[in-house]
C-alpha positions in Angstrom: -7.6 58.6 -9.5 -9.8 58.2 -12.6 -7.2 57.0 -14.8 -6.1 54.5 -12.1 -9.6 53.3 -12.2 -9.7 52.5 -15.5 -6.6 51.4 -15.8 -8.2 48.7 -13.5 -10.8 47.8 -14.9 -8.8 47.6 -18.2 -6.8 44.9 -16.5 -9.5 42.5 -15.2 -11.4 43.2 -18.5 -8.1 41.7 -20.5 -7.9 39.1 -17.4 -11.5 37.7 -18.2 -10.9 36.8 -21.7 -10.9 33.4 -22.6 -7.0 32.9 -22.6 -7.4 29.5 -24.1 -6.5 27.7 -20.6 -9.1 29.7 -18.5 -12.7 28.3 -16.9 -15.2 29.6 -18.8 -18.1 27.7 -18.1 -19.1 25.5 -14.9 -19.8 21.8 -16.6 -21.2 20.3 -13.3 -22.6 16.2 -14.2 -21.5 14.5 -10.9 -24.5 13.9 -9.3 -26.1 13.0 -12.8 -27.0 9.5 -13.3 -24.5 7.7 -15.2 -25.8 5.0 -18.6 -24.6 3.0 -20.8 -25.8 2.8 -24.7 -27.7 -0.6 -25.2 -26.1 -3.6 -27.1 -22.6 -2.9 -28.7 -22.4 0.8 -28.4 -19.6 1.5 -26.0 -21.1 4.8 -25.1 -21.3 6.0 -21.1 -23.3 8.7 -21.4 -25.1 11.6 -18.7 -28.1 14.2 -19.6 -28.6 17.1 -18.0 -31.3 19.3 -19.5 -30.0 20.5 -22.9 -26.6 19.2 -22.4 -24.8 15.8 -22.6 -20.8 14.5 -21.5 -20.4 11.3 -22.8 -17.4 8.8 -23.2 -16.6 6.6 -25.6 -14.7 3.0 -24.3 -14.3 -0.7 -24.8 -17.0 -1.2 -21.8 -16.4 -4.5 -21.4 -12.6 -4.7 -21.1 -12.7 -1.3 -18.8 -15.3 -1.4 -16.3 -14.4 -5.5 -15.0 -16.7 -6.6 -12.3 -13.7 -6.3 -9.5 -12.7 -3.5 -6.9 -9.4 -1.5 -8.0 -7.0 -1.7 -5.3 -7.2 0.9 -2.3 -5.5 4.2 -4.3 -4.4 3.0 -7.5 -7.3 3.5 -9.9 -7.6 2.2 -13.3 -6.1 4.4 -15.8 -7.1 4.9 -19.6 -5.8 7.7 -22.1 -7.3 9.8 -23.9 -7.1 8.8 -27.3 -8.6 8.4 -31.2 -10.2 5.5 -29.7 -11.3 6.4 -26.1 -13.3 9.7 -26.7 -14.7 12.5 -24.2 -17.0 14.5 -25.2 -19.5 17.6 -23.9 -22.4 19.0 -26.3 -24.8 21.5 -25.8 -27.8 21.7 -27.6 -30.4 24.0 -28.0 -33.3 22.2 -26.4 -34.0 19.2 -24.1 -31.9 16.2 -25.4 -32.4 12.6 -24.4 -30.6 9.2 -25.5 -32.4 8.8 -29.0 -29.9 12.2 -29.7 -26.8 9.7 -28.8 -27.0 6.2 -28.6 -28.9 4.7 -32.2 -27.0 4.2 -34.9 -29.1 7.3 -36.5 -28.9 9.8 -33.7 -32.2 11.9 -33.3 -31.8 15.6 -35.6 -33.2 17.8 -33.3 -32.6 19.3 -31.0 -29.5 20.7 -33.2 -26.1 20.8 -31.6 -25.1 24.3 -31.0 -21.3 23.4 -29.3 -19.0 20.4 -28.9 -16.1 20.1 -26.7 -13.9 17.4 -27.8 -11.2 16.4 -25.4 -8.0 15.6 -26.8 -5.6 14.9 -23.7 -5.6 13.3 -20.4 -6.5 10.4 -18.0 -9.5 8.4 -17.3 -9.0 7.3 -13.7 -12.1 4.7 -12.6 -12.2 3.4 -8.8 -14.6 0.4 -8.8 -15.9 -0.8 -5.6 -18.8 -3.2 -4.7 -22.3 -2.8 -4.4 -23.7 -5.2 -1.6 -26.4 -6.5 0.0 -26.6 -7.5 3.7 -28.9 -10.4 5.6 -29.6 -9.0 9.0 -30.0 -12.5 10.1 -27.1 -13.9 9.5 -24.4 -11.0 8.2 -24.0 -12.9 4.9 -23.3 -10.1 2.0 -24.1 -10.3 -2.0 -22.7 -8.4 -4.7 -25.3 -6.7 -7.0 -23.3 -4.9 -8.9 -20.0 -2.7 -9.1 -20.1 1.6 -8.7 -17.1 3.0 -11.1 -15.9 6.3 -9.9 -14.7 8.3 -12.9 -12.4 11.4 -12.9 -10.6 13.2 -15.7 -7.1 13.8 -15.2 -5.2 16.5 -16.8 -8.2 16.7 -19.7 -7.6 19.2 -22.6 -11.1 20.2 -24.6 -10.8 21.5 -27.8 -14.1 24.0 -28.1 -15.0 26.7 -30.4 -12.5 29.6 -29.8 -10.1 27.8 -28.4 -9.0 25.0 -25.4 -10.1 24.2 -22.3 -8.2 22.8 -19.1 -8.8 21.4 -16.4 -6.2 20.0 -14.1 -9.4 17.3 -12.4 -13.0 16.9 -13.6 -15.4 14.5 -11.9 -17.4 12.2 -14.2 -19.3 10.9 -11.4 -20.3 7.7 -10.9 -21.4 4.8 -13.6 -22.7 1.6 -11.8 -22.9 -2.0 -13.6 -24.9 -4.9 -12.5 -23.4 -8.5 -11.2 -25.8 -11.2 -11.2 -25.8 -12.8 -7.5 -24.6 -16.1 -7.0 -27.6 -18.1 -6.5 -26.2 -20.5 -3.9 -28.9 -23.0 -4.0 -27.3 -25.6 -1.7 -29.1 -27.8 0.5 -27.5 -30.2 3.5 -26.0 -32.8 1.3 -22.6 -33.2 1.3 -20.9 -35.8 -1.3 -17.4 -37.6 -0.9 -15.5 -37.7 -3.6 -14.6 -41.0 -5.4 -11.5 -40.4 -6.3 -9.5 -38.6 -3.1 -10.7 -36.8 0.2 -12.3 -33.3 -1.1 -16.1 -32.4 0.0 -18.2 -31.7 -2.7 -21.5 -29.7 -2.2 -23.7 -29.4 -5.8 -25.7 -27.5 -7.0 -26.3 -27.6 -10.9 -23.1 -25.8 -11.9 -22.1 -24.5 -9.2 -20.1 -26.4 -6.3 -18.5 -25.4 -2.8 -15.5 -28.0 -1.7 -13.5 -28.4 1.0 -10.1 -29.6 0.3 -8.8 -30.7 4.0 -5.4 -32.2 4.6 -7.3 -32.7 8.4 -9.5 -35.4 6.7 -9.1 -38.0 9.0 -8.9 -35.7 11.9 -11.7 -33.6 11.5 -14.2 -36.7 10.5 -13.2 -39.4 12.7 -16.0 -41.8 13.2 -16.4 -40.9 17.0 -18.8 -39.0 18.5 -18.3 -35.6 19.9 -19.0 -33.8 22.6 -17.3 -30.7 21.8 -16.8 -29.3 18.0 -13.8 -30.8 16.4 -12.4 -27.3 14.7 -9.6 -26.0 12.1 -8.7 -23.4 10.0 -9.0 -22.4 6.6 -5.9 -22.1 4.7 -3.9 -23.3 1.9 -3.9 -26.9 3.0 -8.0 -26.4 4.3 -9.1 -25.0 1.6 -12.8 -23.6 0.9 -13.5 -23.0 -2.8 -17.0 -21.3 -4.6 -17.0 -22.5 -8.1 -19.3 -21.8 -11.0 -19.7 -23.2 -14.3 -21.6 -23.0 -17.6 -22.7 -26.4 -17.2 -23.9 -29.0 -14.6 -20.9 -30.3 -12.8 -20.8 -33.9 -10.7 -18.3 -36.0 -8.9 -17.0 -37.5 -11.9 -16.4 -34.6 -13.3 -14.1 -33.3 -10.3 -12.5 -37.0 -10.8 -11.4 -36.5 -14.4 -7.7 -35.6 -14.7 -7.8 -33.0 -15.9 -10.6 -30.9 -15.3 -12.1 -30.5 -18.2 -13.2 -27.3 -18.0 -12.2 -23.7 -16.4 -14.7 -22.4 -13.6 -16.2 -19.2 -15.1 -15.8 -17.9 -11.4 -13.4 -18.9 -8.8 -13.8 -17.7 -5.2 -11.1 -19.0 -2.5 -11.7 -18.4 1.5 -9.4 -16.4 3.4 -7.1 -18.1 5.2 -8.7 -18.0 9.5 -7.6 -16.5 12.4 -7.7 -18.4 15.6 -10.7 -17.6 17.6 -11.8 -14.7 15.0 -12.6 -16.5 11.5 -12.3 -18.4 8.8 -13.2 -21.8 11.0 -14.0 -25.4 10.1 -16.2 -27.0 12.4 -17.4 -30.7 12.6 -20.1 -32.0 15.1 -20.6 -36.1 14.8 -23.4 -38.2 15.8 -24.2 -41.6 14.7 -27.5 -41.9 13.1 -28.7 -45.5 11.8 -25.4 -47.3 12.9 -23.2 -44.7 10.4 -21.8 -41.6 11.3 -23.3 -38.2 10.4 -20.6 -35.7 10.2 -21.9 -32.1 10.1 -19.9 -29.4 8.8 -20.9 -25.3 9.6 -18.2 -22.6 8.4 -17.9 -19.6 10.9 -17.0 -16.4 10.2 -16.1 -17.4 6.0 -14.9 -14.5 3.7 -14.8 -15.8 0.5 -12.2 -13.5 -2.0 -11.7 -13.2 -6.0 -9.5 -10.5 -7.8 -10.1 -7.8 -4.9 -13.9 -8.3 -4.0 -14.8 -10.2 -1.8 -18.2 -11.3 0.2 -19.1 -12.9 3.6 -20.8 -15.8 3.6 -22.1 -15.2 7.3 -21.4 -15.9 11.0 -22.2 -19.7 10.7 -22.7 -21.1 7.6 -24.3 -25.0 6.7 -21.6 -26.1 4.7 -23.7 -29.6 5.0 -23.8 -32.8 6.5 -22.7 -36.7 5.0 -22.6 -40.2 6.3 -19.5 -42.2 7.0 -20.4 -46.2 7.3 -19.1 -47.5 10.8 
């Protein structure tokens, strides 16, 4: 019975050595606040105490301000470019010890895991904002879940495996669209479409229903349609103040930095066009409100509310 028993204990002794493939340590930074090096550094970094996982990435090019598609994440490998690394130090560290281009001496470094296989999976979804009043919503910014597939460290002594690590999560800002519009719709001189400006940013309504929808009668009951390819709601946004003549310039001279389209309606449900006329000094005031608008780019998307002023323009009688 006493050999038996050491005989055992022999076994898990052996069994507990660092095989090279084995857990040895419990590197836990998921619920660690995720940063990013200032300026050019492509550096996402997290600090916990005296240790630090970092990864080095083109930021810019990786984490776009746009949702990944519902299960397939973005995937980078691991490479001599795209770097993951854990470091433990022998007293508290903080960013000075990482992110200028002369890294802090102290504390010293006392390990470093480099990894030198495996996946970078990020799932990006919006961060929004929602008005209570109305239901509208407002990106702020993008959360970018990341998780190492399949990721290889090399450490002191040997490697390091694990099949699924979690990062956590790294959040970048978006700059809300300021949609500064007021009621006042413009015509444009050149075919039917419905401006509404503001500086260099512009929605429009592209209608093949023009002369249905703004028929110089009066109504009594909403005329209505739906958004879709041939209704068409647009967000634009430029680097520059934008005007009719502009729009009327073939072509365009420039690219919209940002490009949101409405999704097509639903009868009864969304997406609507609705026009209310009244005749106001002898013209015809044509009033346009938007119900139930989702406006899409890439796969994000936000609400522009349960009834929305699109704005209101005269039409001489």
């Amino acid at each position: 019975m006493k050999q038996f028993l050491v005989i055992l204990v022999l076994f898990f002794s052996i069994n507990a050595c660092d095989d090279g493939d084995l857990e040895v340590k419990n590197i836990d930074f998921e619920d660690v606040v995720a940063a990013k090096c200032s300026g050019d550094k492509d550096v996402i970094y997290k600090i916990k105490d005296t240790e630090m996982l970092l990864i080095e990435i083109p930021a810019a090019t990786t984490f776009l301000n746009d949702e990944t598609p519902e299960g397939d994440p973005i995937e980078v490998a691991i490479s001599s470019t795209v770097k993951v690394k854990y470091r433990q130090y022998n007293g508290a560290v903080s960013v000075d010890n990482i992110c200028p281009a002369i890294p802090n001496a102290t504390p010293n470094l006392m390990e470093e895991w480099n990894a030198l296989a495996g996946t970078i999976q990020i799932t990006s979804t919006a961060i929004k904002t929602t008005d209570t009043n109305t239901g509208a919503t407002k990106i702020t910014g993008y959360k970018h879940y990341i998780v190492f597939k399949n990721i290889t460290f090399e450490k002191p002594g040997g490697t390091q495996v694990y099949s699924s690590f979690v990062f956590g999560n790294y959040n970048t800002t978006a700059t809300a669209l300021s949609f500064g519009f007021d009621e006042e719709v413009s015509k444009s001189s050149c075919d039917n479409r419905l401006f509404n400006f503001n500086g260099s940013e512009v929605l429009t309504l592209d209608t093949d229903e023009y002369a249905t929808l703004f028929a110089n009668q009066i109504t009594t009951e909403p005329r209505t349609a739906l958004l879709s390819s041939t209704n068409k709601l647009t967000y634009s946004l430029y680097t520059s103040v934008v005007n009719d003549a502009f729009f009327c310039t073939t072509p365009t001279p420039t690219i919209p930095s940002q490009l949101w389209i409405a999704e097509d309606g639903v009868d009864d449900v969304s997406g609507i066009i609705e026009v209310n006329t009244i005749v106001v000094g002898g013209n015809f005031e044509h009033t346009i409100r938007l119900k139930k608008v989702t406006m899409k780019k890439g796969f994000s998307d936000f609400y522009l509310g349960d009834d929305y002023l699109f704005g209101t323009f005269l039409l001489s009688n």
